[in-house]
RODO-2510 file (C-alpha; in nm, 4 decimals, decimal comma):
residues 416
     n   res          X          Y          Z
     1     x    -0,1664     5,3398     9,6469
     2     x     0,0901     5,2918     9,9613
     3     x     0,3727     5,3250     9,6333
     4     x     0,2041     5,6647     9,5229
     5     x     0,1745     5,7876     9,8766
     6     x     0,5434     5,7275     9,9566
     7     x     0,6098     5,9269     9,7054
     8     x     0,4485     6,2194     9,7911
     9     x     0,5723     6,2032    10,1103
    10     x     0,9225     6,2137    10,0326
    11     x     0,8268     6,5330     9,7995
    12     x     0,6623     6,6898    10,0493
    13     x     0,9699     6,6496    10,2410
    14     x     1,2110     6,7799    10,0309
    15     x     1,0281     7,1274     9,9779
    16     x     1,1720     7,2282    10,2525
    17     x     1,5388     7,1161    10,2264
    18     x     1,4852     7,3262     9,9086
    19     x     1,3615     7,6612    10,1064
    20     x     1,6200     7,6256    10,2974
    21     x     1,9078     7,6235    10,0965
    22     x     1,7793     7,8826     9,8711
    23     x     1,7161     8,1226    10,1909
    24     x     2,0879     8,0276    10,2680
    25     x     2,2009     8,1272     9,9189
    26     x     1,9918     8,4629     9,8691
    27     x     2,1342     8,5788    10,2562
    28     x     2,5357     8,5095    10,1152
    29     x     2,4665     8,6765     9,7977
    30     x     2,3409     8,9997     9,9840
    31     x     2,6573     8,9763    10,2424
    32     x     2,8881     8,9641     9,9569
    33     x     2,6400     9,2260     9,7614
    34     x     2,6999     9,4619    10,1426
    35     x     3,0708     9,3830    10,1447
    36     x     3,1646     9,4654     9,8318
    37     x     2,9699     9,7929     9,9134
    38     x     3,2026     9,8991    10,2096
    39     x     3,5159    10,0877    10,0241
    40     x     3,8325     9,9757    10,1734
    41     x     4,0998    10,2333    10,2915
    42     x     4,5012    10,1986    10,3606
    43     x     4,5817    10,3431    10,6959
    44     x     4,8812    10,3879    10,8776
    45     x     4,9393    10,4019    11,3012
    46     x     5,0355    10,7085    11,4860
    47     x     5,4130    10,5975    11,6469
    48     x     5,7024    10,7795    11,8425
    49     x     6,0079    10,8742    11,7031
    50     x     6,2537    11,0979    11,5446
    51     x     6,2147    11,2733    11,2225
    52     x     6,5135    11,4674    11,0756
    53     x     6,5349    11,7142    10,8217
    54     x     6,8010    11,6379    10,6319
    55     x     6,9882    11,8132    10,2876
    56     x     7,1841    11,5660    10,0079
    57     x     7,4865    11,7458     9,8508
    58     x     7,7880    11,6362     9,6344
    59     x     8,0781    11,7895     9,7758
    60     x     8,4388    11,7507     9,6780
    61     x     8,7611    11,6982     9,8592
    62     x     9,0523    12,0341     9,8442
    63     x     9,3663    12,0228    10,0089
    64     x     9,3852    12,2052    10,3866
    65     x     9,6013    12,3982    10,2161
    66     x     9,8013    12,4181     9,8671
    67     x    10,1471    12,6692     9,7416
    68     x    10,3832    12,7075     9,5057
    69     x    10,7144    12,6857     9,6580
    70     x    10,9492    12,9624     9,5351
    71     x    11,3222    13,0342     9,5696
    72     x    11,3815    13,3898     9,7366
    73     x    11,7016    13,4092     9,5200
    74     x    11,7791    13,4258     9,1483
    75     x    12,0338    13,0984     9,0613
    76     x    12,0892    12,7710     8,9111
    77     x    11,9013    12,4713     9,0551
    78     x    12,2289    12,2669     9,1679
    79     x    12,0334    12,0319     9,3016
    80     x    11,6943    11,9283     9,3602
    81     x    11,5672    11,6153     9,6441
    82     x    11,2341    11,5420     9,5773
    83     x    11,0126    11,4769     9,2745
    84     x    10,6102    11,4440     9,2321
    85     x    10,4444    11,2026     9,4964
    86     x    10,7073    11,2391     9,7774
    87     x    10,6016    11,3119    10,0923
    88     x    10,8019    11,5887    10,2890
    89     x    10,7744    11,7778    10,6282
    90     x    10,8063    12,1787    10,7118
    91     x    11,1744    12,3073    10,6840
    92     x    11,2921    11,9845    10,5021
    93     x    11,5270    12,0941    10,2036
    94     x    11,3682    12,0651     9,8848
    95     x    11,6316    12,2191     9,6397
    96     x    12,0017    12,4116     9,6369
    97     x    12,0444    12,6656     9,4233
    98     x    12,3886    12,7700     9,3366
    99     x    12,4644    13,1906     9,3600
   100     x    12,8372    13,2547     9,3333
   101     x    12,7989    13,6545     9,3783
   102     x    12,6457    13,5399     9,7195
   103     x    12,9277    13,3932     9,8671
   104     x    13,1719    13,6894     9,7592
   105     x    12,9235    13,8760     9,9355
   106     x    12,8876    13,6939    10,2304
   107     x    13,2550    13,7049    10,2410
   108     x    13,2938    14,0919    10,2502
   109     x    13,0572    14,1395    10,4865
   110     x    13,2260    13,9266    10,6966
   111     x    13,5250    14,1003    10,6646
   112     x    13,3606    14,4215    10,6721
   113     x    13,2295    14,3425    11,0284
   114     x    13,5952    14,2437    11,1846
   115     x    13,6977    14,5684    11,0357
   116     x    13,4399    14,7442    11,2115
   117     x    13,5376    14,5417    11,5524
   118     x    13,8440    14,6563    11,5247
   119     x    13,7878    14,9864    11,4986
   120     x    13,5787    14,9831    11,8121
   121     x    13,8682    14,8255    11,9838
   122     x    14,1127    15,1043    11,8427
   123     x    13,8825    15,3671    11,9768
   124     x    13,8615    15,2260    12,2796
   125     x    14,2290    15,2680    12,3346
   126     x    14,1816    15,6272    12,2169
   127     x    13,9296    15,6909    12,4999
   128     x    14,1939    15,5270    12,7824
   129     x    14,4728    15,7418    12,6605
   130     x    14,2402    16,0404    12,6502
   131     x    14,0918    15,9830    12,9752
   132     x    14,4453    15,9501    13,0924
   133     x    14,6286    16,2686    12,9594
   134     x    14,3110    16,4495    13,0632
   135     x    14,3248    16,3270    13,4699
   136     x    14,6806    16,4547    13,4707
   137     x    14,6649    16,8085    13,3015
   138     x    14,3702    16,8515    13,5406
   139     x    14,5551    16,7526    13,8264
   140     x    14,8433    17,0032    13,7354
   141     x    14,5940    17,2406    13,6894
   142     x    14,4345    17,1942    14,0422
   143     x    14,7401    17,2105    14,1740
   144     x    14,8557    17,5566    14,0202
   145     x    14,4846    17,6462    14,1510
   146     x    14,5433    17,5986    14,4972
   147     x    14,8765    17,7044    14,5234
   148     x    14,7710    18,0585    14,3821
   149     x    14,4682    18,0524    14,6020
   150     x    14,6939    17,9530    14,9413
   151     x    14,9323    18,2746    14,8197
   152     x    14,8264    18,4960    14,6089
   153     x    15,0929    18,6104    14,3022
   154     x    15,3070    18,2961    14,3760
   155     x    15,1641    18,2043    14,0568
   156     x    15,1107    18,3972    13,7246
   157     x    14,8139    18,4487    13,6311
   158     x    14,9448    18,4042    13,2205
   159     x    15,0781    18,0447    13,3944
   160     x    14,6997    17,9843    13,5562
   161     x    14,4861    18,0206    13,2417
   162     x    14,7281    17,8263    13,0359
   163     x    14,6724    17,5379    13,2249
   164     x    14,3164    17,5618    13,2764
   165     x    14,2976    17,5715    12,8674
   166     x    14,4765    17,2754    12,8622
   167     x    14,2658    17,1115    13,1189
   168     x    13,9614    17,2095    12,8783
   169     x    14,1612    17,0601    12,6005
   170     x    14,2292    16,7223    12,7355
   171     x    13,8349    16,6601    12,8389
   172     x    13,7369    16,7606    12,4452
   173     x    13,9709    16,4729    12,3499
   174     x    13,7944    16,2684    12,5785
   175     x    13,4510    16,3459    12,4652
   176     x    13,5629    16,3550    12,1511
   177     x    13,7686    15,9860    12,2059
   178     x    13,4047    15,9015    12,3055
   179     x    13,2473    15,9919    11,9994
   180     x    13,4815    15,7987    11,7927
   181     x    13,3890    15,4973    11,9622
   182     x    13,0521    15,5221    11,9701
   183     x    13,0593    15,5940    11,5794
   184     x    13,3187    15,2728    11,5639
   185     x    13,0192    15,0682    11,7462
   186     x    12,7104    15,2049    11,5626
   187     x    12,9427    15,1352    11,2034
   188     x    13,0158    14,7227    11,3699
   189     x    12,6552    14,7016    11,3982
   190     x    12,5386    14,8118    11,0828
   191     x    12,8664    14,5637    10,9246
   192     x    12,6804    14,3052    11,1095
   193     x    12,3427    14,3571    10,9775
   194     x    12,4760    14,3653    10,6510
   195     x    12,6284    14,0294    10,7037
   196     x    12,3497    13,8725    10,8455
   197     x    12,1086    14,0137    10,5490
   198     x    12,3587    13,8530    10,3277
   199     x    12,3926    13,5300    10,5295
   200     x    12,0127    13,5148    10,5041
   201     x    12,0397    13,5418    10,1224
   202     x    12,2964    13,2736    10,1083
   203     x    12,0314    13,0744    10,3380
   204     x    11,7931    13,1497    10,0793
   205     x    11,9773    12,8972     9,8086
   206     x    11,8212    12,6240    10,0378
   207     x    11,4535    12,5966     9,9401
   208     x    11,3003    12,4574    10,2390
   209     x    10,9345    12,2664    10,2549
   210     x    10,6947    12,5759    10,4394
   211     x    10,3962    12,2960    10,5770
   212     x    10,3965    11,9067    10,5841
   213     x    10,2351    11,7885    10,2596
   214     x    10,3152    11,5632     9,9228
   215     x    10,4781    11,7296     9,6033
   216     x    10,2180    11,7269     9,3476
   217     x    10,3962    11,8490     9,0939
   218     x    10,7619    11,9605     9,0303
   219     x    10,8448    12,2843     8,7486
   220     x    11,2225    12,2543     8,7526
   221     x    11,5273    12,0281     8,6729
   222     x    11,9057    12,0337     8,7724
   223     x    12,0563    12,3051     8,6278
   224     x    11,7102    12,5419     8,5509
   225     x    11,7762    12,9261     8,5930
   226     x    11,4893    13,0298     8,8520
   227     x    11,4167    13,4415     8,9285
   228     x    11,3837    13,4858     9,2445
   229     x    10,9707    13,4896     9,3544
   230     x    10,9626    13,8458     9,5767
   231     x    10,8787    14,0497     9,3045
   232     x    10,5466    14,0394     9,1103
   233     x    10,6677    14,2520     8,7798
   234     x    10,8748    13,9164     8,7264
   235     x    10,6511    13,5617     8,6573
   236     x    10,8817    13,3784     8,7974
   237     x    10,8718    12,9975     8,7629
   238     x    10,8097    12,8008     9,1089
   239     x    10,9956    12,4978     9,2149
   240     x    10,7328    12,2269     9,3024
   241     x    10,3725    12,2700     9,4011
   242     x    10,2778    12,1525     9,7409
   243     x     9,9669    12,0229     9,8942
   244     x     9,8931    11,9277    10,2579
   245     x     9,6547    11,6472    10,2247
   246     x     9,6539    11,4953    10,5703
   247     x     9,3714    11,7343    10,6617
   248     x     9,1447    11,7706    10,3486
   249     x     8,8546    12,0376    10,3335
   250     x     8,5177    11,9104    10,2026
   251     x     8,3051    12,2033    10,0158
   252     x     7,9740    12,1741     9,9966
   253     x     7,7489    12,4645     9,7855
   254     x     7,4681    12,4931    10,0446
   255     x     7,1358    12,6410     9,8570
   256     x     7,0661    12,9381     9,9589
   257     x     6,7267    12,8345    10,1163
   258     x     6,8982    12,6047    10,3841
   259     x     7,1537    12,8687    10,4580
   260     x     6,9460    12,9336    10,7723
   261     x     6,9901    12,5921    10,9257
   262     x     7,3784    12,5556    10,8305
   263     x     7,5947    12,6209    11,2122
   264     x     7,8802    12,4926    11,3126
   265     x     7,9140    12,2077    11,4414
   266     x     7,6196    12,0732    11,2405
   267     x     7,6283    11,6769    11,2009
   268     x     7,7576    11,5371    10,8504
   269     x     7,7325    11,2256    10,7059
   270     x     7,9951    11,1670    10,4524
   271     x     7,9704    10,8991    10,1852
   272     x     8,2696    10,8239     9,9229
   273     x     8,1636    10,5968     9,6917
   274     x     8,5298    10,5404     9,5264
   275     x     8,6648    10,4212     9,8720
   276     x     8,3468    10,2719     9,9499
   277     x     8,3715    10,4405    10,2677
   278     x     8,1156    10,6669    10,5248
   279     x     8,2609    10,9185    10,7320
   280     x     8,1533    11,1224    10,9923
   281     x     8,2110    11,4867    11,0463
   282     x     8,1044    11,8582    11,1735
   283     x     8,0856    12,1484    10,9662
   284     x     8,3737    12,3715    11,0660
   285     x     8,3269    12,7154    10,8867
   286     x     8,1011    12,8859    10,5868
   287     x     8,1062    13,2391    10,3707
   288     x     7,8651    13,4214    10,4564
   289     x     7,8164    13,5087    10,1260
   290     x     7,5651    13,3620     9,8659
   291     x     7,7029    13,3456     9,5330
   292     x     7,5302    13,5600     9,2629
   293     x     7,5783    13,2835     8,9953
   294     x     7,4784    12,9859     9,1748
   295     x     7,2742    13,0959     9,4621
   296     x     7,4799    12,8873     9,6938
   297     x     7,6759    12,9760     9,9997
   298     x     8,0365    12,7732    10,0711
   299     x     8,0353    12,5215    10,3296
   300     x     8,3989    12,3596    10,4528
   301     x     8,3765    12,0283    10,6999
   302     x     8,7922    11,9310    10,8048
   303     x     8,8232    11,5559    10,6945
   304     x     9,1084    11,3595    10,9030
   305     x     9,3657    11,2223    10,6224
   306     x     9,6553    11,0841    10,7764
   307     x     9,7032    10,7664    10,6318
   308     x     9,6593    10,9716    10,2674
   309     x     9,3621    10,7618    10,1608
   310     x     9,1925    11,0337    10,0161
   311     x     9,2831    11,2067     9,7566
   312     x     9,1627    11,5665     9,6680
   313     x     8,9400    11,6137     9,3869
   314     x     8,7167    11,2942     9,5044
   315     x     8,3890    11,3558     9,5182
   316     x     8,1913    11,2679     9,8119
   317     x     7,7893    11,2023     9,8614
   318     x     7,7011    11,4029    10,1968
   319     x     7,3930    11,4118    10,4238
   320     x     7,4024    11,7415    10,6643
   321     x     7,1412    11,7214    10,9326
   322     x     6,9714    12,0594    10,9303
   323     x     6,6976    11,9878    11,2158
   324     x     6,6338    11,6910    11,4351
   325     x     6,3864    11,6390    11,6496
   326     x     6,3239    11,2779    11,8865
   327     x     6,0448    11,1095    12,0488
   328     x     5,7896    11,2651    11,8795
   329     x     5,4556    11,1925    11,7163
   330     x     5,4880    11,1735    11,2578
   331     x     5,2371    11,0246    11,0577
   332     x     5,3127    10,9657    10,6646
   333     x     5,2641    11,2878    10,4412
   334     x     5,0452    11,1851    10,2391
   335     x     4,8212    11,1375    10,5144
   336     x     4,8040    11,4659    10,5380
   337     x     4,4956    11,6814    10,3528
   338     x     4,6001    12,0581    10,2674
   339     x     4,9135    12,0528    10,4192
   340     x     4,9957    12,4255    10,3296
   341     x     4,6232    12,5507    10,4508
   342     x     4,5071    12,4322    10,7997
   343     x     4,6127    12,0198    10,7461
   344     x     4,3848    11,7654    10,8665
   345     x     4,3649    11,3651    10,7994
   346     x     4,1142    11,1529    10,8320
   347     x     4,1123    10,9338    11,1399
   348     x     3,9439    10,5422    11,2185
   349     x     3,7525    10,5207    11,5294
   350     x     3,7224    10,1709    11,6942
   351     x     3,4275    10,0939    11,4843
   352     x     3,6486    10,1788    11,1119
   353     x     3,4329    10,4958    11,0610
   354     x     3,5983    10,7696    10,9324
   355     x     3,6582    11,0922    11,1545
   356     x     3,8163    11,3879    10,9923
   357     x     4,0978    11,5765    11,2229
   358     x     4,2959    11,9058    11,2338
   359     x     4,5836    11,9035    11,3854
   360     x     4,9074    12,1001    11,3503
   361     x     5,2590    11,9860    11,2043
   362     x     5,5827    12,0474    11,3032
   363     x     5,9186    11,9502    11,1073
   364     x     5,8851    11,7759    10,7971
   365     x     6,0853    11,5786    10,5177
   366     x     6,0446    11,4093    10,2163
   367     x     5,8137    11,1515    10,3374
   368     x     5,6724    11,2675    10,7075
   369     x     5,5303    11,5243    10,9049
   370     x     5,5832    11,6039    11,3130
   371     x     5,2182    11,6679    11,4726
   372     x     5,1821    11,8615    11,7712
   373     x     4,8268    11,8631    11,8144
   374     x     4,5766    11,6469    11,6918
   375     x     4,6471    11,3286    11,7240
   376     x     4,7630    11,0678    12,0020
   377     x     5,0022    10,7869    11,9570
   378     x     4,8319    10,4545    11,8211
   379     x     4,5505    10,6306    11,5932
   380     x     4,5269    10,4846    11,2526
   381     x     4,5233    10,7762    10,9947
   382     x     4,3993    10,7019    10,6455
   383     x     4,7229    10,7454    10,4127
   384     x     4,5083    10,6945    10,0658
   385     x     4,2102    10,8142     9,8640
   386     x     4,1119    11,0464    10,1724
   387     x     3,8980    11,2549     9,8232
   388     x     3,6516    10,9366     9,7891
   389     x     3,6102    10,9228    10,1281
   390     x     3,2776    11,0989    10,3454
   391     x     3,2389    11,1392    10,7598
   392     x     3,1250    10,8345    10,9315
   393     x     3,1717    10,6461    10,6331
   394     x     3,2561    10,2620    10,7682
   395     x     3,5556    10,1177    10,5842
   396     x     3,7459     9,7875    10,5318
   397     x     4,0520     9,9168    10,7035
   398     x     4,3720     9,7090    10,5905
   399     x     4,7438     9,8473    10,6527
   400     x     4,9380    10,0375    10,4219
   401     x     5,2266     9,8220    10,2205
   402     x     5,4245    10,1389    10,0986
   403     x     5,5345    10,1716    10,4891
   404     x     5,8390     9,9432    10,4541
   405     x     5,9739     9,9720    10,8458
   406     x     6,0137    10,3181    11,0245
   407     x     5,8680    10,6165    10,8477
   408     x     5,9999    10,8206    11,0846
   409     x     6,3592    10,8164    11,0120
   410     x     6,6456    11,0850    10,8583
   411     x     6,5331    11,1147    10,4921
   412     x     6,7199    11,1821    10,2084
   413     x     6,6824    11,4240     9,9118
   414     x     6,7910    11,7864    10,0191
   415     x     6,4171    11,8030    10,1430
   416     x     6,3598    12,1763    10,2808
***
C-alpha cells in the first residue's frame, strides 16, 4: 500500500510540471503565430546633404583651331622644313618657293624708284634756278617801277610793261618748276609702292607657320608646282595642314531639354578613359541653336594641352553639373508615392506605425528627391511596398540594404 501510494503521489505531482510546459508552449506558438502577422517594411532616414542634378555626355576632343597653310604665290617648292608630327611656332618658315619672274620684278621696281628719286632731285634744282631768275627780273622790274614813279617819262612806258611781262614770266616758271616736282614726288611714291607690293610678293615665297600648332599632315614635296591660294576659281593644293592642339575644344551635343540649365561657367567633370585620366573644366561657349537633325545644341569646354597628351579625336566621358543644391533634406525616390501628382511617403512614428505624409520636392536625380516641406531630418520613410501597406499599420521596421553609403550625392545618367 505505502508502494502504491508513492506512486500516486509522484503522478499527482507531475500533472502539473505537464500544465505548465504545455501553457509555455501554446503562449510561444501564438507569439510566433502574432509575429509572423506584423508585415515588415524597409525604411530609410531623413539626412542632410547635397543632391546634384547632373547630365552624362560623350564628347570628343577638336583642335582650338585647324588650317590649311597656303602659299600666296604660284612657284616651285625649293624647299620644304617640316614634315607630319613636327611641332612649329607662328611666323616660323615652313617652305621656300622659288619665283624667278619675282626677282626681275623686284629688281625693276627698285630701279624704277631711284629713277623716280632722281627726278625729284632734278626738279628740285629746277625750282632753285626758277626761284632765282624770277627774284632778279622782279627786282629789275621794281626798279624800272620806281624810277618811272620818282620821274615821270624817264622811263618808257614800251620799256615798263616789258619788264613787268617778264616778271610774270619768271613766277610761271616757278610755279610751274613747282609742279614738276611735286609730280616727280607723287611718281617716287607710287615707284615705291610698287616696290614694296613686289617685295611683299617676293616675301610671299617664304611660307610662314600663321598659329603655334603640330603639322598633321603635309600635301607637297621638293620641287611640287603650287597655285597660289588667293583665288577661289583655282583649287589650289595647300602645303601642310596645321592644328593647334595645346588648347583643345571639347564638344558636347547638349539635348535640347537641358539646354535651359547649360551657362557658362557651368562645372564639368571630364573623364578620358584612353589616358585614364579626369579632368576638370568650365563650359566656355554654346550655339544657341538646336540642331534640326539631332535635337541637340553645341557645347565647347577649352581643355589645357600643353604637354600634347591629348590628342584630338579622343573621346571623353563628361559629367556637367546642371543644378546643385547643399545642406538640404533628400529621401530615396522610391520613397516617394505619386511623385508627379501631390507626392507623399509613408512615415514610422516612434511606435513603427505607419503615418502617411505630403510633402513637397525640390531638385531631383536619378535616385533622390530634395523635400522642402514635409518632413524633418531623422524620420524614417518607408522606401518599399508602401501599396501593401494601411495607416497605423505596426511594422517590423528593418533598414534598407539597397542604400549603399550617401544617397544624396551627384548622380549619373543625364537624369533631367
Amino acid at each position: 500500500m505505502r508502494k502504491l501510494a508513492s506512486l500516486v503521489l509522484v503522478g499527482g505531482a507531475a500533472l502539473p510540471m505537464v500544465a505548465g510546459i504545455s501553457a509555455c508552449n501554446s503562449t510561444d506558438r501564438r507569439e510566433r503565430a502574432d509575429a509572423a502577422e506584423i508585415p515588415s517594411a524597409t525604411f530609410a532616414t531623413v539626412t542632410r546633404g547635397t543632391i546634384s542634378h547632373t547630365l552624362n555626355l560623350a564628347g570628343q576632343f577638336q583642335p582650338y583651331q585647324m588650317v590649311d597653310v597656303h602659299a600666296k604665290v604660284s612657284g616651285y617648292i625649293k624647299k620644304i622644313f617640316v614634315d607630319i608630327g613636327d611641332k612649329v611656332h607662328a611666323g616660323q618658315t615652313l617652305a621656300i618657293l622659288e619665283v624667278p619672274e619675282l626677282d626681275a620684278q623686284l629688281k625693276g621696281s627698285v630701279s624704277e624708284l631711284a629713277r623716280s628719286k632722281d627726278e625729284i632731285r632734278r626738279s628740285q634744282h629746277e625750282v632753285a634756278r626758277a626761284e632765282s631768275e624770277h627774284q632778279a627780273v622782279h627786282a629789275d622790274y621794281e626798279r624800272l617801277k620806281q624810277a618811272a614813279a620818282a620821274q615821270p617819262g624817264l622811263v618808257a612806258q614800251q620799256e615798263l610793261d616789258d619788264a613787268r611781262s617778264k616778271d610774270l614770266s619768271s613766277e610761271a616758271q616757278v610755279d610751274a618748276a613747282k609742279a614738276a616736282l611735286s609730280a616727280a614726288q607723287q611718281g617716287s611714291d607710287v615707284a615705291n609702292a610698287d616696290r614694296e607690293r613686289v617685295q611683299d610678293m617676293n616675301d610671299y615665297t617664304h611660307v610662314t607657320a600663321p598659329l603655334n600648332g603640330v603639322i598633321v599632315w603635309r600635301y607637297a614635296d621638293t620641287g611640287a608646282l603650287i597655285q597660289a591660294g588667293t583665288s577661289s576659281d583655282v583649287q589650289a593644293l595647300p602645303v601642310v595642314k596645321l592644328s593647334q592642339c595645346d588648347l583643345l575644344r571639347l564638344r558636347l551635343p547638349v539635348p535640347e531639354d537641358a539646354i535651359r540649365f547649360i551657362r557658362e561657367g557651368s562645372e564639368v567633370n571630364v573623364q578620358v578613359n584612353a589616358l585614364q585620366r579626369t579632368l576638370t573644366g568650365k563650359v566656355v561657349r554654346f550655339t544657341h541653336n538646336v540642331s534640326l537633325a539631332t535635337r541637340t545644341m553645341e557645347t565647347e569646354i577649352d581643355v589645357e594641352n600643353k604637354d600634347l597628351s591629348l590628342t584630338p579625336g579622343m573621346y571623353a566621358d563628361t559629367t556637367i553639373v546642371l543644378e546643385k543644391h547643399s545642406n538640404v533634406l533628400s529621401v530615396p525616390l522610391r520613397a516617394v508615392m505619386n511623385p508627379t501628382g501631390e507626392p507623399s511617403v509613408l512615415v514610422l512614428d516612434s511606435q513603427n506605425r505607419v503615418e502617411p505624409r505630403r510633402i513637397a520636392l525640390g531638385l531631383e536625380n536619378s535616385s533622390s528627391a530634395e523635400v522642402t516641406r514635409g518632413l524633418k531630418e531623422g524620420d524614417r520613410v518607408i522606401t518599399g511596398g508602401q501599396s501593401n501597406l494601411r495607416a497605423g499599420e505596426t511594422v517590423q521596421p528593418r533598414p534598407d540594404a539597397m542604400l549603399s553609403g550617401d544617397f544624396n550625392s551627384e548622380q549619373a545618367g543625364g537624369e533631367q
